[in-house]
Backbone bond lengths (Angstrom), bond angles and torsions (degrees), N, CA, C in turn:
res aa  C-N    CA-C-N  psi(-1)  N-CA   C-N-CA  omega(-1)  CA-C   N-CA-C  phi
1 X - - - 1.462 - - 1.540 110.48 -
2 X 1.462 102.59 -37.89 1.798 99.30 -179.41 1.212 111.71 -65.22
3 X 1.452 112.04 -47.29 1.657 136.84 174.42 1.939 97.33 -28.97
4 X 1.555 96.12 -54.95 1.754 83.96 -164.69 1.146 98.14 -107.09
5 X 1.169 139.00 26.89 1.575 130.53 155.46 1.595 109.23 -89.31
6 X 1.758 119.20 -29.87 1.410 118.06 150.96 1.124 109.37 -29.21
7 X 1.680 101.96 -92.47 1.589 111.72 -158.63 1.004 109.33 -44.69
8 X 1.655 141.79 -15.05 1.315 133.15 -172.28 1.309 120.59 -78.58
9 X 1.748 106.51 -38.06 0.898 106.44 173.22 1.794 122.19 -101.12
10 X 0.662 114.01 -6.55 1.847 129.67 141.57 1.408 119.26 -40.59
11 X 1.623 105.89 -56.01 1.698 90.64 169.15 1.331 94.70 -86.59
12 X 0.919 140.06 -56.51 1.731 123.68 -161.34 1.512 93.61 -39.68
13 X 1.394 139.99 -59.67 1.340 118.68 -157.33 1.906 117.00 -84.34
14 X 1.641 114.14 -11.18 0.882 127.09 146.56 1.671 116.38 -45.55
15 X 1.177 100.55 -62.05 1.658 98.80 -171.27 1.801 109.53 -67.50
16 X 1.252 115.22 -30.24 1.508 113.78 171.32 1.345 96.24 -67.36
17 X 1.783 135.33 -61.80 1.084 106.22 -140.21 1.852 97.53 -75.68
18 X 0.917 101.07 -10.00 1.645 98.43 -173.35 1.389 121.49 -72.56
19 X 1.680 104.84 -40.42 1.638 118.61 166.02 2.259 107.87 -60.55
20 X 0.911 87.77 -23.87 1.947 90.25 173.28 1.044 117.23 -78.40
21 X 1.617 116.72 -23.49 1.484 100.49 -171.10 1.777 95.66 -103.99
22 X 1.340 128.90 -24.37 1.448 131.58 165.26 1.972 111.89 -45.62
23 X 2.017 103.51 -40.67 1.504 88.57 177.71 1.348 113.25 -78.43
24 X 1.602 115.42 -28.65 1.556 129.80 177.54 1.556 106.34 -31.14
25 X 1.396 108.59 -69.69 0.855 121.75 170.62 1.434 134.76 -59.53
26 X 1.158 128.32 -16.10 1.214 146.23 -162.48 2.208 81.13 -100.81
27 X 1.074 91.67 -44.67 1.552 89.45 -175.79 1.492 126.93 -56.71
28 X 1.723 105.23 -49.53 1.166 115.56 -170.89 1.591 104.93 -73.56
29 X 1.698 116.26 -40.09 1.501 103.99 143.35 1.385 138.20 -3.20
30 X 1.188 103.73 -75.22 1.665 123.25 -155.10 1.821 94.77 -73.89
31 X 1.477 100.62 -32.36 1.743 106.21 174.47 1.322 134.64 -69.32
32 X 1.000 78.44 -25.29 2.010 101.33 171.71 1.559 111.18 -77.14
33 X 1.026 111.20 -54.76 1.177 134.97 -172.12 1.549 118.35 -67.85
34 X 1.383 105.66 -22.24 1.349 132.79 165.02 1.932 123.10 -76.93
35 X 1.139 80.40 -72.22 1.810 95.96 151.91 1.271 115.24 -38.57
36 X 1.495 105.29 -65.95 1.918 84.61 -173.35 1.460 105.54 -84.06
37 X 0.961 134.27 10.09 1.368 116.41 -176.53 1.746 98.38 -102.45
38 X 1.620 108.05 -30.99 1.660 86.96 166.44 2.036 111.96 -81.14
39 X 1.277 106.20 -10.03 1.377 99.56 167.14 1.732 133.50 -61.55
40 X 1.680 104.53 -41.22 0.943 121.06 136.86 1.242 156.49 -14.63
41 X 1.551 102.61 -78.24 1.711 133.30 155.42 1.954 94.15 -38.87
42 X 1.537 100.92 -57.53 2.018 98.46 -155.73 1.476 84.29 -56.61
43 X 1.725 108.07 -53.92 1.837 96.91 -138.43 1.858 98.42 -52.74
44 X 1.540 124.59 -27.44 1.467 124.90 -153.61 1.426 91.45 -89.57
45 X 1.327 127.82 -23.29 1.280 113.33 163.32 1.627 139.96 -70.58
46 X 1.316 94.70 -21.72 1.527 127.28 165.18 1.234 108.87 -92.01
47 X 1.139 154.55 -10.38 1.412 162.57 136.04 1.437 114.47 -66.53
48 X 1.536 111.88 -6.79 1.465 99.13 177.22 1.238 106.06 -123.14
49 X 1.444 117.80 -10.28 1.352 134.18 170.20 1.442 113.32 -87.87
50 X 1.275 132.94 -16.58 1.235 136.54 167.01 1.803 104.94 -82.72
51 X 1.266 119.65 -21.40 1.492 122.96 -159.08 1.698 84.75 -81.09
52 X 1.615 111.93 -48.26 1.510 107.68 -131.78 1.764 73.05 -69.92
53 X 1.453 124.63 -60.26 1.451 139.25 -172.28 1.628 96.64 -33.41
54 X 1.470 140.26 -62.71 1.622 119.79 158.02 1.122 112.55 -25.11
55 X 1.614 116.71 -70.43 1.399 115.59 -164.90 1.748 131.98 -55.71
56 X 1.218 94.38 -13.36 1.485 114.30 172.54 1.861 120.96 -94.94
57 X 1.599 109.74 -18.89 1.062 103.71 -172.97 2.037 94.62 -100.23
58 X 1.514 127.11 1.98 1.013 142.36 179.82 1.330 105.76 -94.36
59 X 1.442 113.23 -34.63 1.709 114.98 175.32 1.686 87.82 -71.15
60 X 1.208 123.37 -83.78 1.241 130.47 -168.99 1.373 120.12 -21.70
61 X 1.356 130.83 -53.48 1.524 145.14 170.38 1.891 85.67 -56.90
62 X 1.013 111.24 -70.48 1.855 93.72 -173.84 0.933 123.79 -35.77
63 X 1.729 109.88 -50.51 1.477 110.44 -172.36 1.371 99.59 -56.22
64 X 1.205 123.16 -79.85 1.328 129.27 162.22 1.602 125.75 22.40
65 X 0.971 87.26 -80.23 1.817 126.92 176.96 1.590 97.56 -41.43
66 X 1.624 103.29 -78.98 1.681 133.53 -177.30 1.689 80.38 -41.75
67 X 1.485 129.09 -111.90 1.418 122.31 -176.46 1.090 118.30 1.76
68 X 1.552 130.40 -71.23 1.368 118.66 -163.57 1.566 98.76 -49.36
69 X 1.334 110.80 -63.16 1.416 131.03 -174.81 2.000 108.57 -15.56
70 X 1.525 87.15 -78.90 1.191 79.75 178.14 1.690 136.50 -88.92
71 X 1.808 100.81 18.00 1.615 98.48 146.51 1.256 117.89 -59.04
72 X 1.381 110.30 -49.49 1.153 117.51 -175.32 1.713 140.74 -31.45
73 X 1.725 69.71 -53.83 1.672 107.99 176.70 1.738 102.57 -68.42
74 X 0.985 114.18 -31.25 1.519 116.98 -166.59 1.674 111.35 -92.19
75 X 1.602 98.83 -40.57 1.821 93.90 174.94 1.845 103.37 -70.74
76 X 1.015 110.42 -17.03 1.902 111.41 -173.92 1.474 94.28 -72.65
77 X 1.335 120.29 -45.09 1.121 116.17 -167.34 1.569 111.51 -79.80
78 X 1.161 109.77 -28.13 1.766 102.68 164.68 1.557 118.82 -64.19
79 X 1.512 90.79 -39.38 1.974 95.95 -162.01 1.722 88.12 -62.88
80 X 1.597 128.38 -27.01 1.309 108.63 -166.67 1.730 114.94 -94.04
81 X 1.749 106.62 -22.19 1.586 106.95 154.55 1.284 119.15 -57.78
82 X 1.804 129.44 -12.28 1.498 105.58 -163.29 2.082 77.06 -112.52
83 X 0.824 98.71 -40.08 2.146 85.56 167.97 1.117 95.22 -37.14
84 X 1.370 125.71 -70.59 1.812 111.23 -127.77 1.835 94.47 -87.64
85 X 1.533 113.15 -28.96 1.716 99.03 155.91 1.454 130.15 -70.39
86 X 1.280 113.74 -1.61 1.610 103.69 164.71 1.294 106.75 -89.76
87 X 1.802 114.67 -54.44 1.775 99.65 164.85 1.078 114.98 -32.81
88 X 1.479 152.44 -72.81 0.954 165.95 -115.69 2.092 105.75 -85.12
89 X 1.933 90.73 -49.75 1.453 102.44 164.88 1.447 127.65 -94.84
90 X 1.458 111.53 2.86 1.365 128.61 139.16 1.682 136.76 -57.72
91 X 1.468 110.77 -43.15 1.365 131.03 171.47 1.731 98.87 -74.13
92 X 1.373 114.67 -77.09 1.388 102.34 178.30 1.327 141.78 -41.03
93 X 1.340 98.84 -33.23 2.174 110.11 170.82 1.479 99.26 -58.34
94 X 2.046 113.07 -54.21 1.665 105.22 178.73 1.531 114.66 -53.94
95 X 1.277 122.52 -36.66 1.185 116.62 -167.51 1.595 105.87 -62.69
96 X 1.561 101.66 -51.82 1.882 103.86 -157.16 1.990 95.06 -71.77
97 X 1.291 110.48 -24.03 1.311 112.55 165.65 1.638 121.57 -47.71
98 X 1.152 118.89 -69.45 1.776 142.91 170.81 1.707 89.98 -38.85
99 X 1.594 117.95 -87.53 1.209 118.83 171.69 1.651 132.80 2.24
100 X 1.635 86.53 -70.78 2.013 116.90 179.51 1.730 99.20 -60.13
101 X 1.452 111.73 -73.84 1.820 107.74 158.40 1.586 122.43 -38.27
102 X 0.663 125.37 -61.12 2.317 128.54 160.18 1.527 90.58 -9.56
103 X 1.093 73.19 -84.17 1.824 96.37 -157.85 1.983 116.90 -67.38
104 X 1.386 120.78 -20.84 1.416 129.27 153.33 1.442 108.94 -55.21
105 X 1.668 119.75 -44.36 1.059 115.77 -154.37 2.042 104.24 -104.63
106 X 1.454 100.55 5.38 1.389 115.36 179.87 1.791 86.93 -90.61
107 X 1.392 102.46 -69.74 1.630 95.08 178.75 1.713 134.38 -49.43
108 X 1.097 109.15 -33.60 1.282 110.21 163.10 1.812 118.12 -64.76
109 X 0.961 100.93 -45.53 1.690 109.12 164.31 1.544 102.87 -54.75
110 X 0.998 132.92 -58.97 1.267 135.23 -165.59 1.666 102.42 -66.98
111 X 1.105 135.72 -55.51 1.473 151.68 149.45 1.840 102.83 -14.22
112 X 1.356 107.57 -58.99 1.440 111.97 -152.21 1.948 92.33 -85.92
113 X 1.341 102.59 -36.81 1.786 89.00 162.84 1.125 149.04 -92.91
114 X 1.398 98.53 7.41 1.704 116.34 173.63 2.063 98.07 -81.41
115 X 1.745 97.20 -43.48 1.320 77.67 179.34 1.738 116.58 -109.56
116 X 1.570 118.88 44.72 1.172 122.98 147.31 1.516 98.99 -89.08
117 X 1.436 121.26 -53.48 1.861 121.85 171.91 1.698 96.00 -29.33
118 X 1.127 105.34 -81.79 1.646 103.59 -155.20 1.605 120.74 -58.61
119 X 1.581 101.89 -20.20 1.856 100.04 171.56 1.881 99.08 -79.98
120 X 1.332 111.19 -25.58 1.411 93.25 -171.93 1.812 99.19 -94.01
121 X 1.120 131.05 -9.97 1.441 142.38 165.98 1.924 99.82 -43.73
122 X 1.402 92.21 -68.92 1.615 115.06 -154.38 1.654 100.25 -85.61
123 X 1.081 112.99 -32.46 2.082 122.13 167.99 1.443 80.92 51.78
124 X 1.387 121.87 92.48 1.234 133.13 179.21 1.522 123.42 -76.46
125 X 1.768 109.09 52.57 1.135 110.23 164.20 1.701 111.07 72.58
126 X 1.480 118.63 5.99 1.121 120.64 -175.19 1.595 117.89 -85.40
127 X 1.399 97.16 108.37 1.543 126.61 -176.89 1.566 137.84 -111.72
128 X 1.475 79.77 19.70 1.901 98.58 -172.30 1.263 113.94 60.77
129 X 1.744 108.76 63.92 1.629 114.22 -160.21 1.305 91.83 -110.99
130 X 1.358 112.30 -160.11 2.073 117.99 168.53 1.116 99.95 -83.71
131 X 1.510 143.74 -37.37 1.201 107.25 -154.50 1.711 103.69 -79.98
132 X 1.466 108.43 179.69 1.215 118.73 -174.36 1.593 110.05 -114.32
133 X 1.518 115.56 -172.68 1.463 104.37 -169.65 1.322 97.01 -77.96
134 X 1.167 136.50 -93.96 1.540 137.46 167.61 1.742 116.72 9.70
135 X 0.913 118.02 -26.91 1.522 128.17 168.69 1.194 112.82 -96.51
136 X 1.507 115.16 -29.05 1.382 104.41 169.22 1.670 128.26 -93.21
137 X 0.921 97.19 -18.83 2.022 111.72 159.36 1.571 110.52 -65.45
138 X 1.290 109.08 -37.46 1.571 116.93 -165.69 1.910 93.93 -71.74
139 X 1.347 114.79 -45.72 1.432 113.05 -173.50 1.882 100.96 -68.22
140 X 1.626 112.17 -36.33 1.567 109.35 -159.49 1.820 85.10 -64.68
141 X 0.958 117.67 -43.12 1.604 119.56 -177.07 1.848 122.16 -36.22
142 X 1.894 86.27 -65.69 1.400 97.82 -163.33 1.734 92.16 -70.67
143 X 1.265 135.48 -28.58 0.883 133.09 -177.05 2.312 111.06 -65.03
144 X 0.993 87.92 -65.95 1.277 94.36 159.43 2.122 119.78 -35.79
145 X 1.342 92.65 -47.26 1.822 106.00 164.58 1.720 111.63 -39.93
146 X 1.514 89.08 -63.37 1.726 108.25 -166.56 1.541 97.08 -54.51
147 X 1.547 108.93 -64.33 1.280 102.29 -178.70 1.597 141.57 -37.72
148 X 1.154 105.81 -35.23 1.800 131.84 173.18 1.487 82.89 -77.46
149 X 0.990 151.92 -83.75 1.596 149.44 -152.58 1.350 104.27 -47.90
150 X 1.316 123.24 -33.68 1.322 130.61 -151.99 1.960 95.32 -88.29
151 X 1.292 88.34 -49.63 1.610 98.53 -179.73 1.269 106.74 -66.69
152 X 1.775 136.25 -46.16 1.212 115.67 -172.93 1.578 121.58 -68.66
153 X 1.269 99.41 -22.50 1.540 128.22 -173.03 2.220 100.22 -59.51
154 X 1.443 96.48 -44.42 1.698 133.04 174.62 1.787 101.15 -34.93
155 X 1.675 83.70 -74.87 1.007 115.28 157.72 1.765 159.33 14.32
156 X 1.804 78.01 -91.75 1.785 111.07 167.12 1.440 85.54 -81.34
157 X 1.554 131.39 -61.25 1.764 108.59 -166.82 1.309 121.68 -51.10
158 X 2.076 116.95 -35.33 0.770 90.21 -169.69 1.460 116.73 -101.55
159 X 1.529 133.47 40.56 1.791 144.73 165.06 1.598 78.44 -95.57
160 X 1.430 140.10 -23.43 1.595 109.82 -158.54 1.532 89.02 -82.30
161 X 0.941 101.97 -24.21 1.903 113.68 -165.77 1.421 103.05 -40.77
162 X 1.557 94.16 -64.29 1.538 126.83 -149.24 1.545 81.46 -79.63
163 X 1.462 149.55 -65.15 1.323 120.00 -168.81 1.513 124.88 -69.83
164 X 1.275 111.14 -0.76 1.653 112.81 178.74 1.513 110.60 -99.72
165 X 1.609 102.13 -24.04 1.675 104.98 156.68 1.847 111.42 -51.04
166 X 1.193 90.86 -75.78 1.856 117.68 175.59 1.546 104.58 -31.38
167 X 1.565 122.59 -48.46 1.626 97.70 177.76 1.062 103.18 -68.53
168 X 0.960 155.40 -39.71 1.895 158.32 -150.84 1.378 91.50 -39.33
169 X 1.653 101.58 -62.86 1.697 109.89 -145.99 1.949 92.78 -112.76
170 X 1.493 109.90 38.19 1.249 108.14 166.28 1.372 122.01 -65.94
171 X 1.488 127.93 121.31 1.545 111.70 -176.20 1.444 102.84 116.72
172 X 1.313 124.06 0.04 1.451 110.79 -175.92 1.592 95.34 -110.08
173 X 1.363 107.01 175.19 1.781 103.72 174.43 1.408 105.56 -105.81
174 X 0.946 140.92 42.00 1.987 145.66 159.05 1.479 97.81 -159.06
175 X 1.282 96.86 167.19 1.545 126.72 158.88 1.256 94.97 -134.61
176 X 1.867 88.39 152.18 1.628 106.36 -176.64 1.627 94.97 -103.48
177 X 1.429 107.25 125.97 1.731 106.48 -166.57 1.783 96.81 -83.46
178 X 1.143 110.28 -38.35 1.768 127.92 -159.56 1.678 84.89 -81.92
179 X 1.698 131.40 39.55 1.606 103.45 161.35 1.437 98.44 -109.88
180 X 1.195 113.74 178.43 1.815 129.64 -173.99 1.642 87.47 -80.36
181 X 1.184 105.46 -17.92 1.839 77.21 -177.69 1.469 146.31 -69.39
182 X 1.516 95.04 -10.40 1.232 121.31 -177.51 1.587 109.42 -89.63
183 X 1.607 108.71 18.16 1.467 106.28 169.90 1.664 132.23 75.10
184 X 1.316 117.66 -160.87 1.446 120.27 177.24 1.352 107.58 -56.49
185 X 1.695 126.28 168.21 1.569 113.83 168.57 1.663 79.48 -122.56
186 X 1.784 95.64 178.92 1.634 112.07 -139.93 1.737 93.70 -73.05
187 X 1.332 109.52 -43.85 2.038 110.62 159.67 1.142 101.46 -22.58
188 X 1.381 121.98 -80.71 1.509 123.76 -153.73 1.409 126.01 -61.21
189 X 1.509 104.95 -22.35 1.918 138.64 -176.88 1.848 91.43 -76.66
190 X 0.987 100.52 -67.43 1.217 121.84 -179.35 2.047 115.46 -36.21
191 X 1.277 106.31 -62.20 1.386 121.57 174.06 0.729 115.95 -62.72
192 X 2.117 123.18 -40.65 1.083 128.39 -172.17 2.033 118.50 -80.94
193 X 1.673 94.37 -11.43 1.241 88.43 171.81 1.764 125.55 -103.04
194 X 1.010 125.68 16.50 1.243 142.35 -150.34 2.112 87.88 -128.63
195 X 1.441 128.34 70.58 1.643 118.94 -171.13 1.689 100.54 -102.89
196 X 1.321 107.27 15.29 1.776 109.81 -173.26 1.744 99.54 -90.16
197 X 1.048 105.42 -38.57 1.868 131.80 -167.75 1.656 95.31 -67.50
198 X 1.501 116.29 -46.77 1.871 110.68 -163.73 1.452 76.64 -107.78
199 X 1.309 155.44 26.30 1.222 146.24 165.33 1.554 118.37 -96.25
200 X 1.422 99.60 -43.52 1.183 109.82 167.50 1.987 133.81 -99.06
201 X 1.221 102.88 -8.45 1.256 109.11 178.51 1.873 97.95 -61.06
202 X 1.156 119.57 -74.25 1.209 101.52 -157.30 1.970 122.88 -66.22
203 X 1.534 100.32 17.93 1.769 110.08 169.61 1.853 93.83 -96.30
204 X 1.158 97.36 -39.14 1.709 89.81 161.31 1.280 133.65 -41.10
205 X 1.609 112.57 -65.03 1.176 138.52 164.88 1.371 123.23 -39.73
206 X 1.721 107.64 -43.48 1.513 128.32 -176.89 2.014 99.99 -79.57
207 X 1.163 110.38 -44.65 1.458 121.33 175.63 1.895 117.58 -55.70
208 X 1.443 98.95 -50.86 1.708 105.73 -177.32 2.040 99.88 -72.99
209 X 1.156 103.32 -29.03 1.955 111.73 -177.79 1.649 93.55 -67.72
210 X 1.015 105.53 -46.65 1.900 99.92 -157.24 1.934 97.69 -72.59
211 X 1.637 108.87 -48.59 1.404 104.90 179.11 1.843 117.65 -58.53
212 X 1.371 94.99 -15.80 1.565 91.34 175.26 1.362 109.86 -75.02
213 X 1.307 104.84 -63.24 1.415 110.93 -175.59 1.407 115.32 -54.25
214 X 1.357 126.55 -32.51 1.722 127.25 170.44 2.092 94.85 -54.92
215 X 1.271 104.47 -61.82 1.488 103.89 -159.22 1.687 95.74 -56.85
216 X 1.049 116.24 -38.66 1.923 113.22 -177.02 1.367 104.21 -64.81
217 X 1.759 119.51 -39.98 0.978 100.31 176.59 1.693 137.96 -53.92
218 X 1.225 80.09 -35.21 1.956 108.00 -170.80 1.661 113.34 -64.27
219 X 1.489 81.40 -40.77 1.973 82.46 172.38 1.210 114.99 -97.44
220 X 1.140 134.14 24.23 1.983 140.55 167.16 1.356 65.85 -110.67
221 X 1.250 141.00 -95.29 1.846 107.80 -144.77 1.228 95.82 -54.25
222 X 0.946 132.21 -83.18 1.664 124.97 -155.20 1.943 122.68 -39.96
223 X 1.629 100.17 -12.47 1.226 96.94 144.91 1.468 136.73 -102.57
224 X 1.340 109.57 -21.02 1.553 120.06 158.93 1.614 115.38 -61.90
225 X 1.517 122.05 -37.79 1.074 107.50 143.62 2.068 147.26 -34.70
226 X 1.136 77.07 -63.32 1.299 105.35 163.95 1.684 119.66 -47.55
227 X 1.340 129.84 -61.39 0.867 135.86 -158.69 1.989 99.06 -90.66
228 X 1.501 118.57 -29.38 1.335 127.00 165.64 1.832 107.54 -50.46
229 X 1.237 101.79 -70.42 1.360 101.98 165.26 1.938 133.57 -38.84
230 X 1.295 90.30 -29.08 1.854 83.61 -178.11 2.097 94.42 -96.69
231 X 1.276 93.17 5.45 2.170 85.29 -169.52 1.678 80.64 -94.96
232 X 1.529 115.61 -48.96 1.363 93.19 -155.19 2.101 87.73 -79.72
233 X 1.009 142.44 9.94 1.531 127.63 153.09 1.133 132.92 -57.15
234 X 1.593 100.46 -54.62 1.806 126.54 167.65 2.001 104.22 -43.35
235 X 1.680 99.88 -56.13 1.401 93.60 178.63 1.294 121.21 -50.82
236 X 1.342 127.25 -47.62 1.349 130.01 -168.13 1.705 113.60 -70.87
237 X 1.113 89.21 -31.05 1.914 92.51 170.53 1.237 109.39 -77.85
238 X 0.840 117.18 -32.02 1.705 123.63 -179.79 1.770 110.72 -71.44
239 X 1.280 116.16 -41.49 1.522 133.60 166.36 1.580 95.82 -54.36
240 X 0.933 96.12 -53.62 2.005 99.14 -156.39 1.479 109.80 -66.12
241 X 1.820 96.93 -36.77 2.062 93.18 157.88 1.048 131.65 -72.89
242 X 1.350 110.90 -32.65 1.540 105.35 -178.47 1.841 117.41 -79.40
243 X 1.761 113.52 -10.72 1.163 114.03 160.69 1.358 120.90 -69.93
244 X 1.541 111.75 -41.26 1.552 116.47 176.48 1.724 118.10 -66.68
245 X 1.454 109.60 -20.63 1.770 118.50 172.62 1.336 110.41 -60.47
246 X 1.716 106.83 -47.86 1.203 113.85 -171.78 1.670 124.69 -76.58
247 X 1.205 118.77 -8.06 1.675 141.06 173.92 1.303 88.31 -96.51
């Protein structure tokens, strides 16, 4: 009986100690297994946190990149807005330039036929004399001088006019504009300063009379000519019958 109350309890403590070292083990298992799987878990979290941190310093270099890019793109595009506005204010300076010349060279034209008009207006007495042209522009000039002198001169008398009129009737509340006292009007100033124009019209007058009368003259001879010639014809035919009557 003792014999198998041993073994009984021999395996009973066999079988405990044996079932302890199966969970022991079963334990240190489950610890390992634990460990690396949170070792695991870190490194892939740190492997995915190191990836995204690439992936951000790869965006960044793009952006980067892209930026420079389109400074690039953007200073090209200025340097070629401020070209094509200097062409632009290059073409226009030539243009308003050409224009300014047009019109210098319209006025000078205009200049040079007002006074071909007025030398052939005034037919400056040219009679195949000594003087030359240049001497004779130089006088239409200084003469032209006198004239302006003459008028401003017109002028100053006539403001002295008008203020020595004006004290008379200092103190009243009007002036009468329509009286004679106020002198020549600017027509009459005007006509009266210009004496080259009524100086020369009537050598005009005397010039177009004489070429008429030369040309009238020329054709009364040239018809008295004319008509001499057909009398002394008639005679000779008339001779030539009365010689042939007489044979």
């Amino acid at each position: 009986m003792q014999k198998n109350q041993i073994s009984n309890k021999d395996s009973t403590f066999l079988g405990i100690y044996g079932t302890s070292k199966k969970n022991t083990k079963l334990r240190h298992l489950t610890q390992d297994d634990a460990a690396t799987k949170i070792q695991c878990a870190y490194r892939a979290y740190k492997a995915r946190k190191g990836l995204r941190r690439l992936k951000g310093i790869v965006k960044f270099r793009g952006a980067l990149e892209e930026g420079h890019s389109v400074k690039k793109q953007a200073a090209s595009a200025l340097n070629h807005i401020h070209l094509w506005s200097r062409v632009q204010a290059e073409i226009k300076a030539r243009w308003l330039g050409m224009v300014l010349d047009s019109r210098n060279r319209q006025k000078k034209l205009e200049n040079q036929l007002k006074l071909d008009a007025k030398l052939h207006e005034l037919e400056v007495e040219w009679s195949g004399g000594p003087e030359t042209m240049e001497e004779i522009v130089k006088r239409i000039k200084e003469r032209e001088a006198a004239a302006a002198k003459r008028e401003r001169t017109m002028a100053y008398a006539f403001s002295h006019q008008w203020r020595a009129s004006s004290n008379q009737y200092f103190g009243q509340s009007y002036y009468d504009i329509s009286k004679e006292s106020w002198g020549w009007s600017w027509k009459e100033r005007w006509i009266a300063a210009r004496p080259w124009e009524n100086r020369y019209r009537p050598s005009l007058v005397n010039k177009v009379e004489t070429k008429q009368k030369t040309s009238e003259s020329v054709s009364k001879s040239v018809k008295k000519a004319s008509t001499d010639g057909k009398a002394s014809a008639h005679a000779r035919k008339a001779s030539g019958v009365s010689q042939v009557a007489a044979a």
